[in-house]
C-alpha positions as a LaTeX table, in Angstrom:
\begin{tabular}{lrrr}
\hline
Residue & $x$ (\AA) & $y$ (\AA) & $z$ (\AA) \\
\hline
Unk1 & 21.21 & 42.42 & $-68.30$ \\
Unk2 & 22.40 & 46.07 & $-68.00$ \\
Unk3 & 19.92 & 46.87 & $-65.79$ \\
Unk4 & 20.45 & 43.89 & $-63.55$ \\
Unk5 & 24.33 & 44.71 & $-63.45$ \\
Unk6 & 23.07 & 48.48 & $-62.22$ \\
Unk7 & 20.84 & 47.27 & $-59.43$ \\
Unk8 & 23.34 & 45.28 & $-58.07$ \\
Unk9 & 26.03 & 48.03 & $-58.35$ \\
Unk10 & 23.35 & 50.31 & $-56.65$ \\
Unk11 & 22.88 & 48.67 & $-53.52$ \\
Unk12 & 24.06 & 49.38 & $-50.13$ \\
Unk13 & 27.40 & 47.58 & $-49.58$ \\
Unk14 & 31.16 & 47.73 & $-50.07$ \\
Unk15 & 30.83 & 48.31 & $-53.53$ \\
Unk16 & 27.56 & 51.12 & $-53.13$ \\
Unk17 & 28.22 & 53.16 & $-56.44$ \\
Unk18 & 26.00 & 55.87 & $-56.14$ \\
Unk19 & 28.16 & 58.33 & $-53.70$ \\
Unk20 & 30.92 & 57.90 & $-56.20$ \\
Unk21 & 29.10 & 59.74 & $-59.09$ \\
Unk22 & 29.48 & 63.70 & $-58.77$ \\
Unk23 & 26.08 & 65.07 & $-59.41$ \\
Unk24 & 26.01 & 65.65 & $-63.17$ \\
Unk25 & 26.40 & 62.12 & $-63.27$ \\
Unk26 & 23.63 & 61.28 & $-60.79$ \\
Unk27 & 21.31 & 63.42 & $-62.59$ \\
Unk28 & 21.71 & 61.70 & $-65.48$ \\
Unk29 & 21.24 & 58.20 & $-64.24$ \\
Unk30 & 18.47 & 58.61 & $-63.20$ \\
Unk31 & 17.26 & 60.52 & $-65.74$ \\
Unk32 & 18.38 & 57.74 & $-68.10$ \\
Unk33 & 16.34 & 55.59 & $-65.92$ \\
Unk34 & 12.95 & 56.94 & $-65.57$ \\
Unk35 & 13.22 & 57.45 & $-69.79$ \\
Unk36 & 13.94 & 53.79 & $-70.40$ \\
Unk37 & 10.78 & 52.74 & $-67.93$ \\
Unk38 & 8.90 & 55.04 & $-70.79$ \\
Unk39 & 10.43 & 53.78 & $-73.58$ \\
Unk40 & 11.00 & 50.15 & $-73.32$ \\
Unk41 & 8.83 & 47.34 & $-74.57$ \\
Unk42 & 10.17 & 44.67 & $-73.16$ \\
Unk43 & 7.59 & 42.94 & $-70.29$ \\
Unk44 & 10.71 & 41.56 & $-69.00$ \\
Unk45 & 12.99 & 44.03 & $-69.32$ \\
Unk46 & 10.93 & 46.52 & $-68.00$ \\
Unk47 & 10.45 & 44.55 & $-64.95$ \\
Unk48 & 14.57 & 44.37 & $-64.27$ \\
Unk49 & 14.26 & 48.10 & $-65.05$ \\
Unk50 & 11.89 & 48.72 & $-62.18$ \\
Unk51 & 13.45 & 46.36 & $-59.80$ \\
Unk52 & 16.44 & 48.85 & $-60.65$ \\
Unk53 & 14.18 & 52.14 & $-59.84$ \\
Unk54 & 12.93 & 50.94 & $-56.85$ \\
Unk55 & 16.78 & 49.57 & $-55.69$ \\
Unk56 & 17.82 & 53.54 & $-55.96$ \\
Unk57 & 15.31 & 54.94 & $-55.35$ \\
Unk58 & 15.03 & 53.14 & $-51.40$ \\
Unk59 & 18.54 & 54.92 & $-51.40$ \\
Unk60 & 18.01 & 57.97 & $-51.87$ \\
Unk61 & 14.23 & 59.24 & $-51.45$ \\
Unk62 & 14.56 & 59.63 & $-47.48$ \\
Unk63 & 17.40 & 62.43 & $-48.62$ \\
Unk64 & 15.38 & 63.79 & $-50.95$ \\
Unk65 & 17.44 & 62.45 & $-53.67$ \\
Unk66 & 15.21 & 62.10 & $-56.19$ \\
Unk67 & 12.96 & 64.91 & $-56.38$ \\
Unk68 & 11.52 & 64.40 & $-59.91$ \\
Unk69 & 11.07 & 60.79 & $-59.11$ \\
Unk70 & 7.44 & 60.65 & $-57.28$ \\
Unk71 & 5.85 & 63.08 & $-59.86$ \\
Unk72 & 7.42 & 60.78 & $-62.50$ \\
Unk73 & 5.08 & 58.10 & $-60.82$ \\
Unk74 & 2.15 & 59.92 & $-60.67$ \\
Unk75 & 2.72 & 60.68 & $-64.42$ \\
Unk76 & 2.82 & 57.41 & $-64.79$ \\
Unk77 & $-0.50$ & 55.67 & $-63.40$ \\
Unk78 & $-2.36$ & 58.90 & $-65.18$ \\
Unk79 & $-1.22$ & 58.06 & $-68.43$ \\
Unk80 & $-3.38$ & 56.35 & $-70.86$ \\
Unk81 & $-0.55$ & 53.69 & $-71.37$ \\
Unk82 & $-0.96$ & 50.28 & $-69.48$ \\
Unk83 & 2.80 & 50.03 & $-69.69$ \\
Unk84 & 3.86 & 52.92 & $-67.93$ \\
Unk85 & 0.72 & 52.17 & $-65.09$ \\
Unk86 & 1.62 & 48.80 & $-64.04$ \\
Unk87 & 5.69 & 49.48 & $-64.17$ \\
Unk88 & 4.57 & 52.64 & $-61.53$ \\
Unk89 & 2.60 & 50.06 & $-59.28$ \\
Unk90 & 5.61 & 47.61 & $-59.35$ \\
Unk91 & 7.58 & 50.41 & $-58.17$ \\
Unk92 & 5.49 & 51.56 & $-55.57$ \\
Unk93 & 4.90 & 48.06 & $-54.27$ \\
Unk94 & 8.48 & 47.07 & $-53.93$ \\
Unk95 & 9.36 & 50.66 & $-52.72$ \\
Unk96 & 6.59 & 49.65 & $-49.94$ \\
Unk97 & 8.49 & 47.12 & $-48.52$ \\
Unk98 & 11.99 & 49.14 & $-48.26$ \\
Unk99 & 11.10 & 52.72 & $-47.70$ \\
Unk100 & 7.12 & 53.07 & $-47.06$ \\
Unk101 & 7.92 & 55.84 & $-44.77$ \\
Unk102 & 8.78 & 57.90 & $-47.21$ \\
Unk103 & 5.37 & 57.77 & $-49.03$ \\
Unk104 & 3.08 & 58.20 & $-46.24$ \\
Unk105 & 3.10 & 61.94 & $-46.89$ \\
Unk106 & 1.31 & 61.35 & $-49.83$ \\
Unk107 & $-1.06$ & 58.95 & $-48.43$ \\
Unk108 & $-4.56$ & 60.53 & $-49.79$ \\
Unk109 & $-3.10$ & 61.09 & $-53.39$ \\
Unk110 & $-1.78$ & 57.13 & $-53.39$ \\
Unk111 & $-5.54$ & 56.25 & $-51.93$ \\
Unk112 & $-7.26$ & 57.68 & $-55.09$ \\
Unk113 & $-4.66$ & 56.49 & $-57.53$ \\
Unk114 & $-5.14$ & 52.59 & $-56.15$ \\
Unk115 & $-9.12$ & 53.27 & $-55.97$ \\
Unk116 & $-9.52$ & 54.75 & $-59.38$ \\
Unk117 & $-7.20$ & 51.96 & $-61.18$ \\
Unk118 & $-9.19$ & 49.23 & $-58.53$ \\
Unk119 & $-12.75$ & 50.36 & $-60.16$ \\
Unk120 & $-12.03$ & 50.95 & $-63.20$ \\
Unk121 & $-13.34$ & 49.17 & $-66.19$ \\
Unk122 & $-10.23$ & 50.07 & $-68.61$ \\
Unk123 & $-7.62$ & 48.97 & $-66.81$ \\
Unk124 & $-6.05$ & 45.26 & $-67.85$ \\
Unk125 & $-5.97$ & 42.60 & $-65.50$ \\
Unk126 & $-2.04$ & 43.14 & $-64.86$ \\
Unk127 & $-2.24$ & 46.69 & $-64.04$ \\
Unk128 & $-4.87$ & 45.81 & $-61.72$ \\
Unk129 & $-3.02$ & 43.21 & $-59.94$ \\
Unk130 & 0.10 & 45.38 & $-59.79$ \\
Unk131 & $-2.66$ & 48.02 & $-58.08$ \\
Unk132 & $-3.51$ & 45.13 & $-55.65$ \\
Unk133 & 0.10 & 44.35 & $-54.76$ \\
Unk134 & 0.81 & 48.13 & $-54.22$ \\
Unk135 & $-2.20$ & 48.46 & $-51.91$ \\
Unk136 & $-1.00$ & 45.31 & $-50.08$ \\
Unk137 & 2.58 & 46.40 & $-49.58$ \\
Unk138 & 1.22 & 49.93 & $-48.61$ \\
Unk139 & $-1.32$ & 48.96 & $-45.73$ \\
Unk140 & 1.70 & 46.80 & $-44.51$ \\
Unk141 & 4.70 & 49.49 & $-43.97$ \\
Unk142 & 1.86 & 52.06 & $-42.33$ \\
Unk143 & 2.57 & 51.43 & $-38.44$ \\
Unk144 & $-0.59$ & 53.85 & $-37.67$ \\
Unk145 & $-4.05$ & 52.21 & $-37.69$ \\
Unk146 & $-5.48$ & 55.20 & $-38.70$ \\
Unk147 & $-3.51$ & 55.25 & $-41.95$ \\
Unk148 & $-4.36$ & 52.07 & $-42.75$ \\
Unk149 & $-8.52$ & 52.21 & $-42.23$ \\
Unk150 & $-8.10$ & 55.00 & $-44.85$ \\
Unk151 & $-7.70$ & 52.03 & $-47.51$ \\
Unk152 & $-10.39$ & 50.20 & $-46.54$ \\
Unk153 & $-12.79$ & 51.06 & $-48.90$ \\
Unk154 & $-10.67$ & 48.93 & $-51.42$ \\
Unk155 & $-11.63$ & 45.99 & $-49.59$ \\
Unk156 & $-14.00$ & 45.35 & $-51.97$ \\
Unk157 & $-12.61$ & 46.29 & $-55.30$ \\
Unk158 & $-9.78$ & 44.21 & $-54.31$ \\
Unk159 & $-11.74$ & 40.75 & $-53.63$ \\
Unk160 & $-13.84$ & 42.31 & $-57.22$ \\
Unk161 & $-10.51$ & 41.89 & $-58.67$ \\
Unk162 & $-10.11$ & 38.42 & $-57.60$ \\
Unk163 & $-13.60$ & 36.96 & $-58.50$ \\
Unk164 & $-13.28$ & 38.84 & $-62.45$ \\
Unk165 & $-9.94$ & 36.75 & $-62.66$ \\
Unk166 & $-11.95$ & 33.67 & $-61.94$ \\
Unk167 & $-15.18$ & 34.78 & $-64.03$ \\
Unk168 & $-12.59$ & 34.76 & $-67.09$ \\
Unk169 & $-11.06$ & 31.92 & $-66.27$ \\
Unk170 & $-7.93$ & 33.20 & $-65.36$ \\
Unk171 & $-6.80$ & 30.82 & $-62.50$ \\
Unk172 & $-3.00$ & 31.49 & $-62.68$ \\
Unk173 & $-3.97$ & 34.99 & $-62.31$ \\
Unk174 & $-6.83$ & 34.36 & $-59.66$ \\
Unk175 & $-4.22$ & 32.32 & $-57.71$ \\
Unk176 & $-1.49$ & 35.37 & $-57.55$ \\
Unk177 & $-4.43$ & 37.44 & $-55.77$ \\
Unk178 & $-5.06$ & 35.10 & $-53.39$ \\
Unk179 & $-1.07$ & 34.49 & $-52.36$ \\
Unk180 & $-1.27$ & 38.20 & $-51.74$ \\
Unk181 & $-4.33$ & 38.10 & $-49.66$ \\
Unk182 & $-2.63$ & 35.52 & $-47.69$ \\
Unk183 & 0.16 & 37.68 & $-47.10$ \\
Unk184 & $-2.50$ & 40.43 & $-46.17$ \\
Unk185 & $-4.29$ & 38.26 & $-43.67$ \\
Unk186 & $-0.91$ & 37.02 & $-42.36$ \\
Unk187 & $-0.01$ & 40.41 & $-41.05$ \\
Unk188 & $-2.77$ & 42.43 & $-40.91$ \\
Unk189 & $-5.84$ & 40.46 & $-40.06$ \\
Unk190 & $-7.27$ & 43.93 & $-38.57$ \\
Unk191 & $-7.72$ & 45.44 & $-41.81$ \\
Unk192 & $-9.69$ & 43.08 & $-43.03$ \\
Unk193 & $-12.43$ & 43.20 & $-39.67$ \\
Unk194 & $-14.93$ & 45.63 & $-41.83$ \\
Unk195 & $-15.11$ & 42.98 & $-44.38$ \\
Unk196 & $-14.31$ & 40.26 & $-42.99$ \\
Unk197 & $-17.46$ & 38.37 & $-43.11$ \\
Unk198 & $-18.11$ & 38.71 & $-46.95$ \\
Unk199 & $-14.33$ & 38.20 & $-47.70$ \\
Unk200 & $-14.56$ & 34.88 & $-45.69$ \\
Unk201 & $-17.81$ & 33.65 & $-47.42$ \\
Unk202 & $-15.90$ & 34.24 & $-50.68$ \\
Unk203 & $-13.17$ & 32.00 & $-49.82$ \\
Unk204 & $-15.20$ & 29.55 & $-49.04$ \\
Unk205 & $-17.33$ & 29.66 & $-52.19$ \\
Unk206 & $-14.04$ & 29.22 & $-54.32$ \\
Unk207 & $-12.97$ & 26.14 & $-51.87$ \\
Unk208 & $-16.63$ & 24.94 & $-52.77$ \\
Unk209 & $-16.43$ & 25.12 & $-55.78$ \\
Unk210 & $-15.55$ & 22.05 & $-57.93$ \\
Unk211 & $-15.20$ & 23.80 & $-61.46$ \\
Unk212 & $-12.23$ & 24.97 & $-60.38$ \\
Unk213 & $-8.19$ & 24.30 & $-60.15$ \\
Unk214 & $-7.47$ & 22.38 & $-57.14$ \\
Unk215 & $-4.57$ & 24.92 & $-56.54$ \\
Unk216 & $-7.15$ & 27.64 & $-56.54$ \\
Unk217 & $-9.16$ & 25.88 & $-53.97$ \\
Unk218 & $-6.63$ & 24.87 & $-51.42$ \\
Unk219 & $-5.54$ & 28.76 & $-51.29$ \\
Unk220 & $-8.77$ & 29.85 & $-50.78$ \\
Unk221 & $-9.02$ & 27.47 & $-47.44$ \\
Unk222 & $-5.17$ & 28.54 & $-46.63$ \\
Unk223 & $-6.33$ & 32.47 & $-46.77$ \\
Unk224 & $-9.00$ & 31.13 & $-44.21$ \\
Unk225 & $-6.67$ & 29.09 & $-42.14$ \\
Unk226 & $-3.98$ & 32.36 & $-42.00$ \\
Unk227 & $-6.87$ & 34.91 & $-40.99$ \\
Unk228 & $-7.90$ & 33.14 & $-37.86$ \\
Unk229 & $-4.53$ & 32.25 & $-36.16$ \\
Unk230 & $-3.03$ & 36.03 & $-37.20$ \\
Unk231 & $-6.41$ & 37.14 & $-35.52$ \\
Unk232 & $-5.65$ & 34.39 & $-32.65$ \\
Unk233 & $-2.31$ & 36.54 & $-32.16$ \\
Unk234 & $-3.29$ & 39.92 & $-33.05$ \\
Unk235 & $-6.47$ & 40.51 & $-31.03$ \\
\hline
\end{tabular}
């Protein structure tokens, strides 16, 4: 609850907190912060405490605010815990949607992180779809095409992601990937031309297939359904 109280007393409006605190104070916050994303066990908890991260972070990155923040991250998806991985893709995804811009410096570092954790065999299924939402958020804030071929090559580790949730019957799970890929081919049906034949035959074989959730099925022909009229519009 603490943490939800923060986040609200964090953002920008009448009652924006951070400017108040003298420096000393600052420091500590989010010092305090980044400590308690270690340290907490709480799935829940550490959720509120990322939505809180990302909230002041958005603030205060573009100023350079926050200078121990992004090596904090990187820290973070390196470590050997699957805690501290999928709280720093959480981040990064929601950061994404607020303050991309402020990331794109760091583009090829961000590329390997979501590659690595993408083809990996360690990783759990959670970190990897917090690694898929990150990627997703990313490609969407970069307004250069360029920036955005760079990722890809995770195409494919992405829709690898998506058929290992439905290999282990994990439909729920299977069914959050393809919401985000129906996001994806929403607003950037271009990014998915270099695979767009084999990730089209896959949706296809999951609306085929009878074995499974009729949920799962209907989003599988919906991903299908977004892709061609955002490539009606877009090319």
């Amino acid at each position: 609850m603490s943490a939800v109280l923060l986040r609200k007393q964090l953002t920008r409006d009448d009652s924006y907190l951070w400017p108040r605190l003298n420096p000393s104070s600052q420091f500590s916050l989010k010092s305090i912060l980044l400590s308690c994303i270690q340290s907490e066990d709480s799935k829940s908890i550490s959720k509120k405490l990322c939505d809180t991260v990302s909230e002041l972070a958005s603030g205060i990155l573009p100023d350079n605010g926050w200078p121990e923040w992004l090596p904090f991250m990187f820290q973070c998806v390196s470590s050997d815990s699957l805690k501290l991985q999928e709280s720093a893709f959480l981040i990064f995804a929601q950061l994404s949607h607020s303050t991309g811009d402020t990331l794109v410096p760091h583009i090829k570092h961000l590329h390997g992180v979501f590659l690595q954790c993408l083809t990996s065999a360690s990783p759990s299924t959670d970190v990897k779809i917090a690694s898929f939402n990150a990627v997703i958020s990313f490609v969407q804030c970069l307004s250069n095409s360029a920036d955005r071929d760079r990722f890809q090559d995770l195409l494919r580790p992405m829709t690898r992601t998506l058929m290992e949730s439905l290999d282990n019957a994990q439909e729920a799970t299977a069914q959050g990937v393809l919401e985000l890929l129906i996001e994806l081919a929403g607003t950037e049906a271009r990014f998915l031309r270099r695979q767009l034949v084999d990730t089209v035959g896959l949706m296809l074989q999951i609306a085929e297939a009878e074995s499974l959730d009729e949920g799962t099925r209907h989003l599988a022909i919906e991903f299908v359904f977004a892709l061609a009229e955002a490539r009606e519009r877009q090319f």
